[in-house]
C-alpha positions as semicolon CSV with decimal commas, in nm:
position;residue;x (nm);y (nm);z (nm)
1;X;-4,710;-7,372;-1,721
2;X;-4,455;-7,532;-1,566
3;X;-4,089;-7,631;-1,695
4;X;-3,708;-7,645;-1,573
5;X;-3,397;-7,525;-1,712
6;X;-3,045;-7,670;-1,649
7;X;-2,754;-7,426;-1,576
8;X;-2,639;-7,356;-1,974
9;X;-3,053;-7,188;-1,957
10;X;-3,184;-7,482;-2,145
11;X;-3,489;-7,635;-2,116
12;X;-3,493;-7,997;-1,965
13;X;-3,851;-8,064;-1,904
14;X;-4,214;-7,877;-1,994
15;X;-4,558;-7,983;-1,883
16;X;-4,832;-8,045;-2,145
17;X;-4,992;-7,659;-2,139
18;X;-4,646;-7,489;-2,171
19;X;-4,570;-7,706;-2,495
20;X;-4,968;-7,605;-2,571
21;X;-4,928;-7,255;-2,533
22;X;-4,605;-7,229;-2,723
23;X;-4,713;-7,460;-2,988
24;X;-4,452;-7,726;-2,939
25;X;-4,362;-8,074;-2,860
26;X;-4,160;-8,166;-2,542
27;X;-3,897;-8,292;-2,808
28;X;-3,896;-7,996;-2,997
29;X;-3,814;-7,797;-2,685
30;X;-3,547;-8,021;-2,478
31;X;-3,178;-7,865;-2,542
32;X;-3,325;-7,506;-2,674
33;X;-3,297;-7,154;-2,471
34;X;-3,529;-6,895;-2,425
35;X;-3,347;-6,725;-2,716
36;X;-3,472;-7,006;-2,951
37;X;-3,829;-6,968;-2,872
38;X;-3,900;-6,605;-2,763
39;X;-3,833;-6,256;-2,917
40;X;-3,491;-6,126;-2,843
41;X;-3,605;-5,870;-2,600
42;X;-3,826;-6,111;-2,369
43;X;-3,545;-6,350;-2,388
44;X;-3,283;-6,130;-2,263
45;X;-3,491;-6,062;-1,943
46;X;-3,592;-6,395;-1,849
47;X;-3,257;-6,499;-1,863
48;X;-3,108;-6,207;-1,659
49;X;-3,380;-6,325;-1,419
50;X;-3,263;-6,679;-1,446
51;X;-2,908;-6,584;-1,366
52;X;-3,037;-6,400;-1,071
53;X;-3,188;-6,729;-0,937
54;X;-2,834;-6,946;-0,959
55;X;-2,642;-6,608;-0,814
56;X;-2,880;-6,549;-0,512
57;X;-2,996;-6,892;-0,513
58;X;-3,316;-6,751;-0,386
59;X;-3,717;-6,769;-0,504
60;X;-3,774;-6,555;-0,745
61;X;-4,110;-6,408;-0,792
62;X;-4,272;-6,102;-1,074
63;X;-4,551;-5,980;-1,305
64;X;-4,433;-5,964;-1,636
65;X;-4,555;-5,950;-2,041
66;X;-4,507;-6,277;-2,196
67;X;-4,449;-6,337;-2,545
68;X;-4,464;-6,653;-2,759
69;X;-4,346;-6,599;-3,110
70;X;-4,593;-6,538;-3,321
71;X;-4,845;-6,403;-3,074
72;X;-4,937;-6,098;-2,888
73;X;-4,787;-6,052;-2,584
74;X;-4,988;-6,080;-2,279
75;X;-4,970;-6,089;-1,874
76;X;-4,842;-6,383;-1,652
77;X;-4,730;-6,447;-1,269
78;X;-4,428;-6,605;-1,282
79;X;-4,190;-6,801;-0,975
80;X;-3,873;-6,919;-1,017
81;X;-3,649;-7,102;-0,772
82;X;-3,383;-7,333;-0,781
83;X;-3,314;-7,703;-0,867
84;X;-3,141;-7,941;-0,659
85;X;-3,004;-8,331;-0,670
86;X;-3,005;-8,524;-0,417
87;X;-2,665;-8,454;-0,331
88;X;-2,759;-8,079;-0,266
89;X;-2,594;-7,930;-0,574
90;X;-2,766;-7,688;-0,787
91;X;-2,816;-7,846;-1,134
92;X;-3,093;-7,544;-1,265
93;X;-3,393;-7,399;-1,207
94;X;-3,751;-7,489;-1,181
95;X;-4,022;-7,222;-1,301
96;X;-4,416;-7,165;-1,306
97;X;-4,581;-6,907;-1,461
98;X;-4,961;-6,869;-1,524
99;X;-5,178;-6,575;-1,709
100;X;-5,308;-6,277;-1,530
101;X;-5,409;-6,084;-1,840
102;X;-5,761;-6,064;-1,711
103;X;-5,687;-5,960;-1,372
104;X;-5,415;-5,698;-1,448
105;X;-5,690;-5,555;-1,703
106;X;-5,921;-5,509;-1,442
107;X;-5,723;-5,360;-1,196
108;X;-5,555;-5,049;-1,472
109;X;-5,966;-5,012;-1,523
110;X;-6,022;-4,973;-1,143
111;X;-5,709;-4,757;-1,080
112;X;-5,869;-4,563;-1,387
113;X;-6,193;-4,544;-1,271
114;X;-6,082;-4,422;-0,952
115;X;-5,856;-4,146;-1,129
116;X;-6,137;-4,054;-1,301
117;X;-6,370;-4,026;-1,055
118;X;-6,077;-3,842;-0,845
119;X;-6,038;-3,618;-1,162
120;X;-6,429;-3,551;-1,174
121;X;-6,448;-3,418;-0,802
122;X;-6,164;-3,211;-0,828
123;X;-6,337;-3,069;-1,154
124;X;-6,684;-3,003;-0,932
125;X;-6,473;-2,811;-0,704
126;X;-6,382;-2,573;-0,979
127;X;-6,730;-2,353;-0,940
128;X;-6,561;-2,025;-0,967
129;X;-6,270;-2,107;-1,213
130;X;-6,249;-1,926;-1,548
131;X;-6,329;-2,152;-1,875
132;X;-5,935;-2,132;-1,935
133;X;-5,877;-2,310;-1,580
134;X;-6,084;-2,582;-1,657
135;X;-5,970;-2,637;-1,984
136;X;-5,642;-2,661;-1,852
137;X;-5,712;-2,877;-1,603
138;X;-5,965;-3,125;-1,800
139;X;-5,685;-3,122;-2,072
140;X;-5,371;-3,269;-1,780
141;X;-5,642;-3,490;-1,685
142;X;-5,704;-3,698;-2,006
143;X;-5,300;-3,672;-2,125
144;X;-5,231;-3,818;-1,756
145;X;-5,495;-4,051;-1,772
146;X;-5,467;-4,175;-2,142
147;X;-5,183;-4,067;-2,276
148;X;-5,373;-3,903;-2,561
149;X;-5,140;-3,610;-2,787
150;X;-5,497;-3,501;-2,977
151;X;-5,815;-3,472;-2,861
152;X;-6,117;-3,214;-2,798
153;X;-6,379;-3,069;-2,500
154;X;-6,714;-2,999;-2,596
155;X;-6,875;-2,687;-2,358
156;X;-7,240;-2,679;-2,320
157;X;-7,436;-2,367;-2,167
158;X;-7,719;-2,400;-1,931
159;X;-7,979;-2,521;-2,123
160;X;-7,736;-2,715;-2,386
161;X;-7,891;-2,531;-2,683
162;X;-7,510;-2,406;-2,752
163;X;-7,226;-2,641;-2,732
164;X;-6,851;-2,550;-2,812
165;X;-6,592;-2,716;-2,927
166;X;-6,213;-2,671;-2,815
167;X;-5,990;-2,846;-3,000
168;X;-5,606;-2,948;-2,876
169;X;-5,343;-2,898;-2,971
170;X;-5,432;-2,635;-3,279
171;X;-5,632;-2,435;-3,006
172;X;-5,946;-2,383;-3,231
173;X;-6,286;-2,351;-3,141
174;X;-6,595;-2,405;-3,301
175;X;-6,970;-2,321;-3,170
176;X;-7,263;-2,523;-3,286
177;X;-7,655;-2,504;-3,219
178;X;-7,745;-2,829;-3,042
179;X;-7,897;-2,936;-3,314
180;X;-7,633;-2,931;-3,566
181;X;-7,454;-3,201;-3,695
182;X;-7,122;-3,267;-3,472
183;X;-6,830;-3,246;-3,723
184;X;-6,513;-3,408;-3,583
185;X;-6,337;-3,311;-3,938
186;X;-6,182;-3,000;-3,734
187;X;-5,920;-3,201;-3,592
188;X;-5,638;-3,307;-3,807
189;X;-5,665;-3,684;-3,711
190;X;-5,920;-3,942;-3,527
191;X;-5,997;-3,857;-3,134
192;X;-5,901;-4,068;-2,908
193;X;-6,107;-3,898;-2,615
194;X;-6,357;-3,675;-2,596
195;X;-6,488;-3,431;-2,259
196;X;-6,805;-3,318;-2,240
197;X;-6,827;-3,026;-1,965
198;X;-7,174;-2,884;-1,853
């Protein structure tokens, strides 16, 4: 996506995929702002970061959500520098900006993966800690890790015949035979994670 911008912030020129991807004609964009095509909130950023281009005439360079009205947002690289004549004079900005949505996905799942696997040693470790340690610890685990409010650890004893249930943040427990039917109805809403600690 590529387009330029004169110094009022409006758009002078957009290359075929940015008038794809924001589902509009080069005509339809010429004259308009950022304002005119993206949520209020988006807007006002890019165009802070536009002004910071023409007041440090310097490349500008981040990783930021993207927004299209109308759609969900999603990741994109983004450079902006600025735009010369020929005489040397600043007339706007130039900008490029491509997605990343994929990459940026996969790199929260590695830095998760690697918290959890982090998370799992430091669990291993806890050989002599009481049943209230670990619970305690399992439970700043997932709230760090997924920013979960509700959710529940299932305990199993040696030869997981017995499993129990501890359920946060009521603090109730439940015990069931292995072979009984697991009833999730014991916390007040859906849960988003679930521990299972042998």
């Amino acid at each position: 996506n590529i387009y330029t911008k004169d110094l009022q912030l409006r758009f002078t020129f957009a290359n075929q995929n940015f008038c794809k991807n924001e589902k509009k004609s080069l005509e339809d964009l010429m004259g308009k702002t950022d304002f005119d095509i993206y949520p209020t909130s988006f807007a006002a950023k890019y165009e802070k970061d536009d002004q910071a281009v023409f007041a440090t005439r310097q490349i500008f360079e981040t990783t930021e959500q993207h927004q299209p009205k109308g759609k969900e947002p999603f990741f994109v690289h983004v450079i902006k520098a600025p735009l010369y004549n020929a005489e040397k004079q600043m007339i706007g900005l130039f900008g490029v900006f491509w997605d990343i949505t994929e990459r940026k996905q996969m790199e929260e799942q590695l830095f998760l993966n690697e918290s959890r696997l982090e998370a799992l040693v430091d669990l291993g470790k806890m050989t002599s800690g009481s049943i209230e340690d670990i619970i305690v610890f399992t439970l700043e685990e997932l709230i760090k890790q997924t920013g979960s409010t509700i959710g529940n650890l299932v305990f199993l004893n040696d030869d997981e015949t017995v499993r129990q249930k501890y359920n946060w943040p009521n603090n109730t427990t439940a015990t069931y035979w292995i072979d009984d039917k697991f009833d999730d109805g014991s916390v007040d809403t859906a849960t988003p994670w679930r521990e299972a600690v042998r």
